[in-house]
N, C-alpha and C positions, 0 to 999 in steps of 0.2 A: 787534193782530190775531193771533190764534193760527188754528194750520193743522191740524188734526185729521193724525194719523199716517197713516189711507189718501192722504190728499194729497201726502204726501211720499212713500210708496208709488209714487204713481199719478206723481212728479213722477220718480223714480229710472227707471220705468218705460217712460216717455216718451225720456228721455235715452238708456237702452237701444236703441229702436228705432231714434231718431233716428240713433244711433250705425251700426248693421248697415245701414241705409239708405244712410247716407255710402258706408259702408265696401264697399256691394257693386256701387258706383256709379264707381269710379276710375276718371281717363281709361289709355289704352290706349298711344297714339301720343307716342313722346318722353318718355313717365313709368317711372323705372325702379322696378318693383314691390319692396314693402318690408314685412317681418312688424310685426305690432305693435309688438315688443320694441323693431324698429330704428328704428320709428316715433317710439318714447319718447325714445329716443337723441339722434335729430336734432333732436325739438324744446327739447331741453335745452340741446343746443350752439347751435341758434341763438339760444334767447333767454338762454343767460348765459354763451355763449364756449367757448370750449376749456377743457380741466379734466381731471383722470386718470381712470383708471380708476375705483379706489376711491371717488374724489368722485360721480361716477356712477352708480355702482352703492347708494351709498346712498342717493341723492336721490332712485332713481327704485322702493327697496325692492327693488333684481332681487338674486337671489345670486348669486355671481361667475360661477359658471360659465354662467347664462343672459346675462348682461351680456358673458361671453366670447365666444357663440355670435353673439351679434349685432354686436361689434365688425370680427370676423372677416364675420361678412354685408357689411356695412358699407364693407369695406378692400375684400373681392373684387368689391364694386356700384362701388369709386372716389367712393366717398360721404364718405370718411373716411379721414385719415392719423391714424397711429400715428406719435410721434416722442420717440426718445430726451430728457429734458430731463434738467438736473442736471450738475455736473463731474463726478459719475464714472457719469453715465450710465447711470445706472439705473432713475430717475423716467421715465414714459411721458403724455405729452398726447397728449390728442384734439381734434384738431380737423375741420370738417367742412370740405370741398371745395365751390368753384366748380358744381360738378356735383349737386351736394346743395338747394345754394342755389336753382339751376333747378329740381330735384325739385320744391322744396318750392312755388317758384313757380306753378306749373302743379298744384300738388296743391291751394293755396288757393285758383286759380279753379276748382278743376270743382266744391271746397266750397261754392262763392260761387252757380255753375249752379244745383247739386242742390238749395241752400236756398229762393235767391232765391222758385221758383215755388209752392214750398209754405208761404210766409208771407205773412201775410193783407197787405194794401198798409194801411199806417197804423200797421202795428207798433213799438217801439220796440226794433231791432233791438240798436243801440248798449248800450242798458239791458240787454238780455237777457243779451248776448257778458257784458259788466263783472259781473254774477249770475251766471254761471255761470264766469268765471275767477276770481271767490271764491269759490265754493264749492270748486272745483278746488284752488286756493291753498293753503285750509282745510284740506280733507282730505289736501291732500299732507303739510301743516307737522306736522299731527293725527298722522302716520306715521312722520313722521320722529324718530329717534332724539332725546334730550333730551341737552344736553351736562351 
């Protein structure tokens, strides 16, 4: 099946709104507000662990100094500890906090709200999420530097 280039267009476009729709939708009560940057951050550390800086900063293509601004966001929300690793202590992990973990909890049910009513009943939700975390995948790995 070939998709003509408007479709993909129209399919990028979609995912845009979708997106600013989530995004202007946050719950308010017990969620601590968080920029995108820092958004990218914590989903990194939740699904592949704590990790430095540098490892960080390339995965997610930020330059250091925006990946600075947001670590520092991050440490002053109590979202995130910074910690010496290494014997001579100079290496830095991240890792995210107890506190982060709840963010994040509360930020995938009001995603879960804001979806649920605007998909048709009969959908193959599961198929869509797995579609669109390879496309995701893709385009990240596609960014990422080649060793």
């Amino acid at each position: 099946m070939t998709v003509n280039h408007d479709s993909w267009a129209d399919l990028a476009d979609a995912v845009l709104v979708v997106a600013r729709e989530i995004e202007s939708r946050h719950p308010r009560a017990g969620f601590v507000p968080v920029a995108v940057n820092e958004r990218l951050v914590l989903r990194t550390l939740d699904r592949e662990g704590e990790t430095t800086p540098s490892a960080l900063a390339e995965r997610l293509g930020l330059q250091r100094s925006n990946l600075s601004t947001a670590l520092r966001g991050l440490e002053a929300k109590g979202l995130i500890v910074r910690e010496h690793d290494g014997a001579d202590g100079r290496g830095v992990i991240v890792r995210s906090t107890a506190l982060a973990a709840r963010n994040l909890e509360l930020l995938r049910e009001r995603w879960a709200e804001v979806l649920r009513p605007a998909v048709p009943v009969g959908a193959d939700v599961d198929a869509a999420a797995a579609l669109m975390r390879g496309v995701a995948d893709a385009l990240v790995a596609e960014r990422a530097p080649r060793d």
